[in-house]
PADREN-419364 format. One line per 3 residues: their letters; for each residue x, y, z of N, C-alpha, C. Coordinates in nm, 3 decimals. Layout:
// residues N
a	X:Y:Z:X:Y:Z:X:Y:Z ~ ...
// end
This chain:
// residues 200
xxx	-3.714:-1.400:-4.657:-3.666:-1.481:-4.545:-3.784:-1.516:-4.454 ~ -3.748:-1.664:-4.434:-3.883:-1.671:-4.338:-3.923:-1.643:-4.178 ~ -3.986:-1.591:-4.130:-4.008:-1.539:-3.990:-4.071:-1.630:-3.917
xxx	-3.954:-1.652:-3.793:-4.031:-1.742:-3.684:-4.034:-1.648:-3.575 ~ -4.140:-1.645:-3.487:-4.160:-1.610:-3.344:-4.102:-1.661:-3.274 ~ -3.981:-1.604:-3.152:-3.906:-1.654:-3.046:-4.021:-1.661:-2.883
xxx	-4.059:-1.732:-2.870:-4.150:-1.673:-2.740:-4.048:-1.705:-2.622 ~ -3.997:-1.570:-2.628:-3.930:-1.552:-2.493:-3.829:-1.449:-2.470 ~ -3.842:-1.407:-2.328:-3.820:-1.263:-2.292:-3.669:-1.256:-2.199
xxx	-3.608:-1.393:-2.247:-3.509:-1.415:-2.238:-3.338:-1.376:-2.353 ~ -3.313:-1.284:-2.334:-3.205:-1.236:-2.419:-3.042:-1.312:-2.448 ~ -3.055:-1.415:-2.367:-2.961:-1.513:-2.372:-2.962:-1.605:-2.457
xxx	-3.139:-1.674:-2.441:-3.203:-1.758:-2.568:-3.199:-1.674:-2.694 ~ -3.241:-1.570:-2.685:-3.193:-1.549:-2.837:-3.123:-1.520:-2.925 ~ -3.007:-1.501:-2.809:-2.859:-1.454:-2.880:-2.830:-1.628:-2.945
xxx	-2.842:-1.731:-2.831:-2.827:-1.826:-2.876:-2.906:-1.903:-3.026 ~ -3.059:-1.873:-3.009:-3.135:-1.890:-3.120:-3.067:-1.814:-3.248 ~ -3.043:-1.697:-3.251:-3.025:-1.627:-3.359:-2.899:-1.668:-3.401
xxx	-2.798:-1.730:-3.369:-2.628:-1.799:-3.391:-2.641:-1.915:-3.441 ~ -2.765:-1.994:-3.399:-2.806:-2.148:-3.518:-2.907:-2.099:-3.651 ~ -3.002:-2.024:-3.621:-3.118:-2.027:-3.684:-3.066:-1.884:-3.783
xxx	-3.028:-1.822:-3.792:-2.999:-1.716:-3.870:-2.951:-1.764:-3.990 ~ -2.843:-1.858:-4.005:-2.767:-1.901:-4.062:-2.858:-1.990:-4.155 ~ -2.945:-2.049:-4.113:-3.002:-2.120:-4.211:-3.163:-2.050:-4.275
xxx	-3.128:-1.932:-4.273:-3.238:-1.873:-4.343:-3.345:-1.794:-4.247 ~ -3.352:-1.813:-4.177:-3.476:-1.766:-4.080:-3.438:-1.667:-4.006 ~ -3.577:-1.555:-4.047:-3.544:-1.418:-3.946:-3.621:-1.433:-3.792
xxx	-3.555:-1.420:-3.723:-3.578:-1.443:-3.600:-3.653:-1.322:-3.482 ~ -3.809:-1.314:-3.483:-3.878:-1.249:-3.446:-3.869:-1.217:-3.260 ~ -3.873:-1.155:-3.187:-3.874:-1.191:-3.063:-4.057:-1.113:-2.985
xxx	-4.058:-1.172:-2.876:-4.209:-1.124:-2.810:-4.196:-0.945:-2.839 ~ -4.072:-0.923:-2.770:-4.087:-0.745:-2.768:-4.076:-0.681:-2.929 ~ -4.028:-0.710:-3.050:-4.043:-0.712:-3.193:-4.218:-0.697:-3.186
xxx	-4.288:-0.733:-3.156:-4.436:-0.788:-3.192:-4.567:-0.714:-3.048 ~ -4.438:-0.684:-2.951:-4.527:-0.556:-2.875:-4.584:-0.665:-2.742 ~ -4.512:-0.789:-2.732:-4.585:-0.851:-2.585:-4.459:-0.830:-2.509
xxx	-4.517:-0.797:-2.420:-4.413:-0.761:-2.285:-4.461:-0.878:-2.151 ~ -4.569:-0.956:-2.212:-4.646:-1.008:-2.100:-4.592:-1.173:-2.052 ~ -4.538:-1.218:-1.931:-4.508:-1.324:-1.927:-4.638:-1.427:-1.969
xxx	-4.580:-1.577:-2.046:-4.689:-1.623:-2.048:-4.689:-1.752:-1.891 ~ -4.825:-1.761:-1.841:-4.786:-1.852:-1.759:-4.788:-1.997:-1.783 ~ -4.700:-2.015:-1.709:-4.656:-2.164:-1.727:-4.721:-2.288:-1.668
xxx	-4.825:-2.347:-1.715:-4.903:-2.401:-1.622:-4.917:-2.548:-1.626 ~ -4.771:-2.613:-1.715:-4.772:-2.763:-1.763:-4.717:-2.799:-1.639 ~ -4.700:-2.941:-1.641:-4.646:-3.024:-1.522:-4.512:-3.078:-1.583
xxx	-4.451:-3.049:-1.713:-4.354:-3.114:-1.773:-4.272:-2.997:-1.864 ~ -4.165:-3.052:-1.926:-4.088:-2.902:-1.998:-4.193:-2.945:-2.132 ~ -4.197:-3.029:-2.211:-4.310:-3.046:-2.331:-4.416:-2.959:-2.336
xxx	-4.522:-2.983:-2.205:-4.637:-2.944:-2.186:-4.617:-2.755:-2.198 ~ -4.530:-2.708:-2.109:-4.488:-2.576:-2.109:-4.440:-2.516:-2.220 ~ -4.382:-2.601:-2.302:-4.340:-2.532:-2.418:-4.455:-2.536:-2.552
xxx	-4.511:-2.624:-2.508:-4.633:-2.624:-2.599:-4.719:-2.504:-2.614 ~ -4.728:-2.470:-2.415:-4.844:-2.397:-2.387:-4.760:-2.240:-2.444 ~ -4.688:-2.234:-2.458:-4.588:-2.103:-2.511:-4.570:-2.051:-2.622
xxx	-4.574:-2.202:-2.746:-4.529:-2.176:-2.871:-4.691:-2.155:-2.915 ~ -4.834:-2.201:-2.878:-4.955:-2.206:-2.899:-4.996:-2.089:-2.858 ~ -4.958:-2.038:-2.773:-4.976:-1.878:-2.733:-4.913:-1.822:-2.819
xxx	-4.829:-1.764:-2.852:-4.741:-1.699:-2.983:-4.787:-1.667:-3.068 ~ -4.771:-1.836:-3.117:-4.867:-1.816:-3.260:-5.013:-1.784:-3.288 ~ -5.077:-1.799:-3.178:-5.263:-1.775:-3.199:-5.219:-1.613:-3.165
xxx	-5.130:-1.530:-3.087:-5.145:-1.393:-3.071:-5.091:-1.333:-3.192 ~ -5.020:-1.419:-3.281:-4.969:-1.366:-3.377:-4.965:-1.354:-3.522 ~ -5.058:-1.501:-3.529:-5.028:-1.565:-3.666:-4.868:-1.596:-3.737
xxx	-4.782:-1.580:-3.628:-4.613:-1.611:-3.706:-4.617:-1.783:-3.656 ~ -4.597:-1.846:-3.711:-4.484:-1.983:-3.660:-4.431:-1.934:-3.507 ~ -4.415:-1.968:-3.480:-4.379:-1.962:-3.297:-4.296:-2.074:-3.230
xxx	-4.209:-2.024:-3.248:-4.085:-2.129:-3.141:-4.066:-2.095:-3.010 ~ -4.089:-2.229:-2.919:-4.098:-2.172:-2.783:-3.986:-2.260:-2.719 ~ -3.890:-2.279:-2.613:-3.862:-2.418:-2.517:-3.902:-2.382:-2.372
xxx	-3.931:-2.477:-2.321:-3.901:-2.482:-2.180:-3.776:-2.543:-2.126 ~ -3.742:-2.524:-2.033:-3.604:-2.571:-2.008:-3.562:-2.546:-1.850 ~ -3.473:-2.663:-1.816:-3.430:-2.603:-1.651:-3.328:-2.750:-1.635
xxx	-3.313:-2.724:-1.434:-3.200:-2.767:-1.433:-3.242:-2.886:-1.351 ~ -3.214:-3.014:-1.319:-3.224:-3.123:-1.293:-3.123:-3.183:-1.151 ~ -3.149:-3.253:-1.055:-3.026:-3.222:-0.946:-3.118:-3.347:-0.880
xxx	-2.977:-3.440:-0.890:-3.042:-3.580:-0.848:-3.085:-3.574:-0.683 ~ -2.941:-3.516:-0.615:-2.954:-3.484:-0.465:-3.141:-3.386:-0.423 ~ -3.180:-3.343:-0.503:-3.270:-3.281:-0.452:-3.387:-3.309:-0.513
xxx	-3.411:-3.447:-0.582:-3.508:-3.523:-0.591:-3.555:-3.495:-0.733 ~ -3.423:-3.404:-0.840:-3.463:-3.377:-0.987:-3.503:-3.186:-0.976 ~ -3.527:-3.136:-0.823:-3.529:-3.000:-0.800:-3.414:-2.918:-0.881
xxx	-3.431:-2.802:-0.963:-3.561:-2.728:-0.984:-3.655:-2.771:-1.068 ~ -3.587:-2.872:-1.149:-3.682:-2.902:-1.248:-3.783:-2.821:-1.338 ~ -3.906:-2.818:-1.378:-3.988:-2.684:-1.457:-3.994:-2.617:-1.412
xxx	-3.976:-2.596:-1.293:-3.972:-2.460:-1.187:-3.854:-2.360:-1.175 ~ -3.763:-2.391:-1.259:-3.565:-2.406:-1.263:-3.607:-2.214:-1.254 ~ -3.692:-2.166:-1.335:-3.688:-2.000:-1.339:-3.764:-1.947:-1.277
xxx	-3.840:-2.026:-1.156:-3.891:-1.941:-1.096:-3.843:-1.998:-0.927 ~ -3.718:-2.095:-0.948:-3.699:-2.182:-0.807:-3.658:-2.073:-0.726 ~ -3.748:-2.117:-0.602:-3.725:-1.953:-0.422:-3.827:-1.864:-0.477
xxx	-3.874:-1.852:-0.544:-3.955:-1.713:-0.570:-3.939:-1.636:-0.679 ~ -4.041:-1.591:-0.768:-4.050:-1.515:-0.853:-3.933:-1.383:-0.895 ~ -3.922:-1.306:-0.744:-3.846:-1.240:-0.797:-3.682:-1.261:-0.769
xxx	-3.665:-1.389:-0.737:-3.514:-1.358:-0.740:-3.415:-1.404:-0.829 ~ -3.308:-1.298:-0.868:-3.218:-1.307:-0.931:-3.136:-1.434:-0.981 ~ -3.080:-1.469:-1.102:-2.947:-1.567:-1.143:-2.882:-1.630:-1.017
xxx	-2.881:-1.504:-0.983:-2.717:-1.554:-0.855:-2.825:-1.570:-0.753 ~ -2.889:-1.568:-0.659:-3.015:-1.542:-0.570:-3.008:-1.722:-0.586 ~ -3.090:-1.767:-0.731:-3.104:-1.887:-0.751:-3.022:-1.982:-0.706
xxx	-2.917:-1.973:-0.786:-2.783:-2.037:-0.797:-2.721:-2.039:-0.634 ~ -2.730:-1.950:-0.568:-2.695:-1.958:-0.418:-2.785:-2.039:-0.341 ~ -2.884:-2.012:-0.393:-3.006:-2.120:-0.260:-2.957:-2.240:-0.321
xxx	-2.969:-2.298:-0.466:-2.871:-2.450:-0.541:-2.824:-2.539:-0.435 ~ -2.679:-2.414:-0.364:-2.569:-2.412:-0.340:-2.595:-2.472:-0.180 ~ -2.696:-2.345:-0.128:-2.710:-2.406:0.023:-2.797:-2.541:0.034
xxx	-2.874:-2.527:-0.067:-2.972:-2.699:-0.032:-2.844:-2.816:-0.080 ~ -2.776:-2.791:-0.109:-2.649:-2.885:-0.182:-2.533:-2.880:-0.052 ~ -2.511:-2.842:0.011:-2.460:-2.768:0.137:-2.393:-2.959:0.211
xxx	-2.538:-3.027:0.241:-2.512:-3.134:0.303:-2.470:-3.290:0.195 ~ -2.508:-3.290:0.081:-2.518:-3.379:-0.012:-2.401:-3.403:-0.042 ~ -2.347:-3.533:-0.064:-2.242:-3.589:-0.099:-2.209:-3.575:-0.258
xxx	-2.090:-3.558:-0.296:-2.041:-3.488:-0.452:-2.088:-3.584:-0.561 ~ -2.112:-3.757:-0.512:-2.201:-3.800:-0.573:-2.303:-3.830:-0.600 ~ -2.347:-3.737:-0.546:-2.525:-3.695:-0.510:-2.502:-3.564:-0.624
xxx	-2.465:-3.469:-0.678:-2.442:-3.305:-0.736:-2.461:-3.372:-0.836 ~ -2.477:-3.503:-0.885:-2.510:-3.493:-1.026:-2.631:-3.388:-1.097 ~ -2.643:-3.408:-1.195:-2.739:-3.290:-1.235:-2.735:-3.288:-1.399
xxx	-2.847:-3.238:-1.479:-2.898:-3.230:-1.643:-2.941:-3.116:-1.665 ~ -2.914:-3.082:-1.741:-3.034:-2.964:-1.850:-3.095:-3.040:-1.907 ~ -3.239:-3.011:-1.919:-3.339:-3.029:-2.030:-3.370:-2.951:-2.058
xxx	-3.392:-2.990:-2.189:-3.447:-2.861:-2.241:-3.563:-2.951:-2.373 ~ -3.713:-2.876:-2.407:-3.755:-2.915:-2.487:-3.821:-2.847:-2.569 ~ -3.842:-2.829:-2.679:-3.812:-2.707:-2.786:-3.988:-2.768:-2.879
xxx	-4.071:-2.662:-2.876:-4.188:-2.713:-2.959:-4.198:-2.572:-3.094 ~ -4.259:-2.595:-3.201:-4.266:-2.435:-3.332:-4.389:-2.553:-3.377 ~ -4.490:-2.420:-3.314:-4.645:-2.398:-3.381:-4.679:-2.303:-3.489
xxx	-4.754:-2.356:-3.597:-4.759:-2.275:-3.759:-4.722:-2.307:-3.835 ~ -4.602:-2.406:-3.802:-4.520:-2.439:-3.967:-4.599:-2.560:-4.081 ~ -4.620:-2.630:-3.907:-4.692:-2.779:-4.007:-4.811:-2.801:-3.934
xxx	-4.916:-2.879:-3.943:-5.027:-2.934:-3.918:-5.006:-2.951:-3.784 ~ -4.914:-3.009:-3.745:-4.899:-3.073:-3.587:-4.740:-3.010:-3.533 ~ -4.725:-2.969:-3.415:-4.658:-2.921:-3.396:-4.565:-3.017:-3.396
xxx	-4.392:-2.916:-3.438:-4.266:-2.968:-3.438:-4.190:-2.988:-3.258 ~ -4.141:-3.077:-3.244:-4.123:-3.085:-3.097:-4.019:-3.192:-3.076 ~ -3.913:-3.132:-2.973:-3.812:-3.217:-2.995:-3.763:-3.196:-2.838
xxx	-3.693:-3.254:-2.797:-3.577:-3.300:-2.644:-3.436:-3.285:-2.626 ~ -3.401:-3.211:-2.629:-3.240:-3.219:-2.555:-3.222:-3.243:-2.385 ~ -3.087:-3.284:-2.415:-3.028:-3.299:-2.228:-2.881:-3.295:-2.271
xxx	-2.842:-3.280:-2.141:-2.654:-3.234:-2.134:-2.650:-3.287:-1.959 ~ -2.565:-3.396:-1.940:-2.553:-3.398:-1.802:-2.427:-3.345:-1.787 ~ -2.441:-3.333:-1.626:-2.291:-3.295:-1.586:-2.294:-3.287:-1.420
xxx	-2.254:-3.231:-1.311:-2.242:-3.215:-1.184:-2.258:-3.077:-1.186 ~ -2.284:-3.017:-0.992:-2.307:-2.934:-0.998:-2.152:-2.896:-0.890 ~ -2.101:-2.804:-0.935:-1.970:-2.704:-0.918:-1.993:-2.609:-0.770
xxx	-1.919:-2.616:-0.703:-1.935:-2.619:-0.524:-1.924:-2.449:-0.557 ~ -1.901:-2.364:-0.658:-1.940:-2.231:-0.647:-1.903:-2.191:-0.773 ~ -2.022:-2.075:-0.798:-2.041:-2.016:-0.958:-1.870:-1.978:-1.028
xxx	-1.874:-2.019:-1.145:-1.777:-1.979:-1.217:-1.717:-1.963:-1.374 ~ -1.728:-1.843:-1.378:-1.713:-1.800:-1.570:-1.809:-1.685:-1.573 ~ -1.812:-1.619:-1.663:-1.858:-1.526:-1.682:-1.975:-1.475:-1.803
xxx	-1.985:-1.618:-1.903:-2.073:-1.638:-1.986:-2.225:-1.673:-1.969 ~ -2.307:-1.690:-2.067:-2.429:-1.763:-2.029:-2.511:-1.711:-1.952 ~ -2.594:-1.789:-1.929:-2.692:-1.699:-1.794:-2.767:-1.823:-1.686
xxx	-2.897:-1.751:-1.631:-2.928:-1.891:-1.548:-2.844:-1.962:-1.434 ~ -2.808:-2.111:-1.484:-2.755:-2.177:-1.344:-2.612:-2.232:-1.428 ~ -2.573:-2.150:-1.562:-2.480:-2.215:-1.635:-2.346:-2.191:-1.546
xxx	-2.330:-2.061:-1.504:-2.186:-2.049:-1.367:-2.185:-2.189:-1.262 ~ -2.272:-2.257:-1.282:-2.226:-2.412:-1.109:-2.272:-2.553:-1.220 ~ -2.265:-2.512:-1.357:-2.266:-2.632:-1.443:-2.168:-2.690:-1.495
xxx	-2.082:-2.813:-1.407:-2.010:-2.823:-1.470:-1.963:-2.924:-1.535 ~ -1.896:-2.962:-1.625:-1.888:-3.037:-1.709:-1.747:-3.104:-1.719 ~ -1.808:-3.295:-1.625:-1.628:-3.305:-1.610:-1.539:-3.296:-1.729
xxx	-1.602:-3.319:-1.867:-1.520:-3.389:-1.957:-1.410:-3.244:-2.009 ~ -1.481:-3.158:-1.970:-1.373:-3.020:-2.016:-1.338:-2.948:-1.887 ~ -1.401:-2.999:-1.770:-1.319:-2.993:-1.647:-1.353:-2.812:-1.643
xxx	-1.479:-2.753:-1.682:-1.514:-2.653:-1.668:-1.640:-2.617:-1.677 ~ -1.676:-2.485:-1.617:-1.821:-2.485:-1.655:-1.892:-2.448:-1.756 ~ -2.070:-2.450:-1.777:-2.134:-2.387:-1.845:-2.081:-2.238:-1.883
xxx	-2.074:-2.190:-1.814:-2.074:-2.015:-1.807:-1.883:-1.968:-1.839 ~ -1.806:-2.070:-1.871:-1.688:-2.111:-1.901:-1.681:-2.102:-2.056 ~ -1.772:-2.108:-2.098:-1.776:-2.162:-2.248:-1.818:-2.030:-2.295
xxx	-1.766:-1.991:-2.440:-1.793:-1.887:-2.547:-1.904:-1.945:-2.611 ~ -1.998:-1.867:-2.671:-2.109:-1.935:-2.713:-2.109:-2.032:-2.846 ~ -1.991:-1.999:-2.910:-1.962:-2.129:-3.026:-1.977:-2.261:-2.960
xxx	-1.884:-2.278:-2.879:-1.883:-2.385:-2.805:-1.970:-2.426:-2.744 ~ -2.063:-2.369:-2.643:-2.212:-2.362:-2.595:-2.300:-2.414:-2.658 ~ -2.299:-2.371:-2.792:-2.432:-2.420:-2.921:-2.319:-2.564:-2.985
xxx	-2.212:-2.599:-2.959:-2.196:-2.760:-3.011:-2.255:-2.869:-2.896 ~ -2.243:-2.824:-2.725:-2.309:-2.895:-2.655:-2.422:-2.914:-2.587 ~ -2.468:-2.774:-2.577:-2.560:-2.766:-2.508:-2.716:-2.821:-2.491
xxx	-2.769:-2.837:-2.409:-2.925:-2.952:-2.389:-3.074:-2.839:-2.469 ~ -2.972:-2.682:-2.488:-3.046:-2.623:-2.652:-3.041:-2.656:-2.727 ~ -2.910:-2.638:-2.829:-2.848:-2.711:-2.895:-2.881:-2.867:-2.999
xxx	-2.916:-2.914:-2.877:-2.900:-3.088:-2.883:-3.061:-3.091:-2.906 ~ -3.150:-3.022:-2.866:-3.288:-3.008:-2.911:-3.297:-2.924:-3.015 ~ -3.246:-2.818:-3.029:-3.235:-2.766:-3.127:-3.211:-2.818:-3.316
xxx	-3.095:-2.894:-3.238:-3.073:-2.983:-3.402:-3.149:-3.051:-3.441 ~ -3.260:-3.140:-3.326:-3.303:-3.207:-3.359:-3.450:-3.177:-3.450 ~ -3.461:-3.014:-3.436:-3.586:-2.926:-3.422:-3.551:-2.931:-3.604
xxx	-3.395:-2.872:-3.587:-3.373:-2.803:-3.788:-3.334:-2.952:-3.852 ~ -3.336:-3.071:-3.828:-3.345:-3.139:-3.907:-3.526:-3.172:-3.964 ~ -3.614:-3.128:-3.878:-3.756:-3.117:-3.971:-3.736:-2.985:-4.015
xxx	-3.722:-2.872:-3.989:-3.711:-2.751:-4.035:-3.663:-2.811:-4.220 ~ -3.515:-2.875:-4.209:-3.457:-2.875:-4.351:-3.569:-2.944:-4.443 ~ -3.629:-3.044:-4.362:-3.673:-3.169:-4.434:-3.837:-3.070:-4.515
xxx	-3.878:-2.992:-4.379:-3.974:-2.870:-4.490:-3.877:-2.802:-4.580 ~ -3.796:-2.777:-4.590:-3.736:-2.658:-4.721:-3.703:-2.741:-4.791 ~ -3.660:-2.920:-4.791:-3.613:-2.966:-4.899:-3.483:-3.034:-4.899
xx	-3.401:-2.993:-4.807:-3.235:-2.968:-4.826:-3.242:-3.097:-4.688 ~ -3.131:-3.192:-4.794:-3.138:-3.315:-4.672:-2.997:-3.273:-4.597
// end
């Protein structure tokens, strides 16, 4: 089975990674598997650039193939804020909910058609081929006047999604991996994945 590097110290991503990618053959390595405990820093100006700088770290520490994304949350009212910053928005050390509450108070004055808001997410795997594999997802939706559900992680509790009239953190992760702005980069990632093994 073939081994890809997860670069990331996120346990949410890889419950999610390991529920697409398992299935189609691939054993799914993570940073702590391989002995890095060390954040890498993030020093792009874009989710591409960051995920680049992540999956290129990986793989030169490792020699495995290295799948990395960057990813965050988008909020028209606040000028596209958090944007690449989505995991470290207020400060380094504060918490999911910490986050998601400051969201809430800068959103405080903004009109409900202002709460629009996206995930991006953009997904790069260094090692496999000559030039790295690299792909884009997004998922829009509004942002939800207070956290709700109990799934997911991040800013998925105030994501919400009119068309099912519920949120991110609402959703079981089956459902999560048919919409999500992972997902949606994701597929776009294992349709070169197949096209290396062969299988259209």
């Amino acid at each position: 089975m073939a081994k890809i590097l997860i670069c990331t110290q996120n346990n949410g991503k890889m419950k999610e990674y390991s529920s697409i990618l398992n299935p189609l053959g691939y054993e799914l390595i993570s940073l702590a598997d391989v002995g890095i405990l060390e954040q890498v820093d993030e020093t792009g100006t874009t989710f591409e650039e960051n995920s680049l700088i992540k999956s290129t770290y990986g793989y030169e520490a490792t020699g495995l193939p290295c799948l990395a994304d960057d990813s965050g949350l988008e909020i028209d009212a606040l000028c596209g804020e958090p944007g690449i910053y989505s995991a470290r928005y207020g400060g380094e050390n504060l918490s999911d909910m910490d986050r998601i509450n400051l969201v809430l108070r800068n959103l405080e004055t903004a009109p409900s058609e202002n709460r629009i808001a996206r995930f991006v997410c953009s997904i790069s795997i260094v090692g496999l081929t000559p030039q790295p594999l690299i792909a884009q997802g997004a998922l829009s939706g509004m942002i939800n006047d207070k956290p709700q559900g109990e799934h997911g992680f991040g800013y998925d509790p105030i994501f919400l999604l009119p068309s099912l009239n519920t949120t991110m953190a609402a959703l079981d992760l089956h459902t999560k991996n048919l919409i999500s702005h992972r997902a949606d980069a994701l597929q776009k990632i294992i349709v070169s994945l197949q096209k290396l093994k062969g299988v259209s």
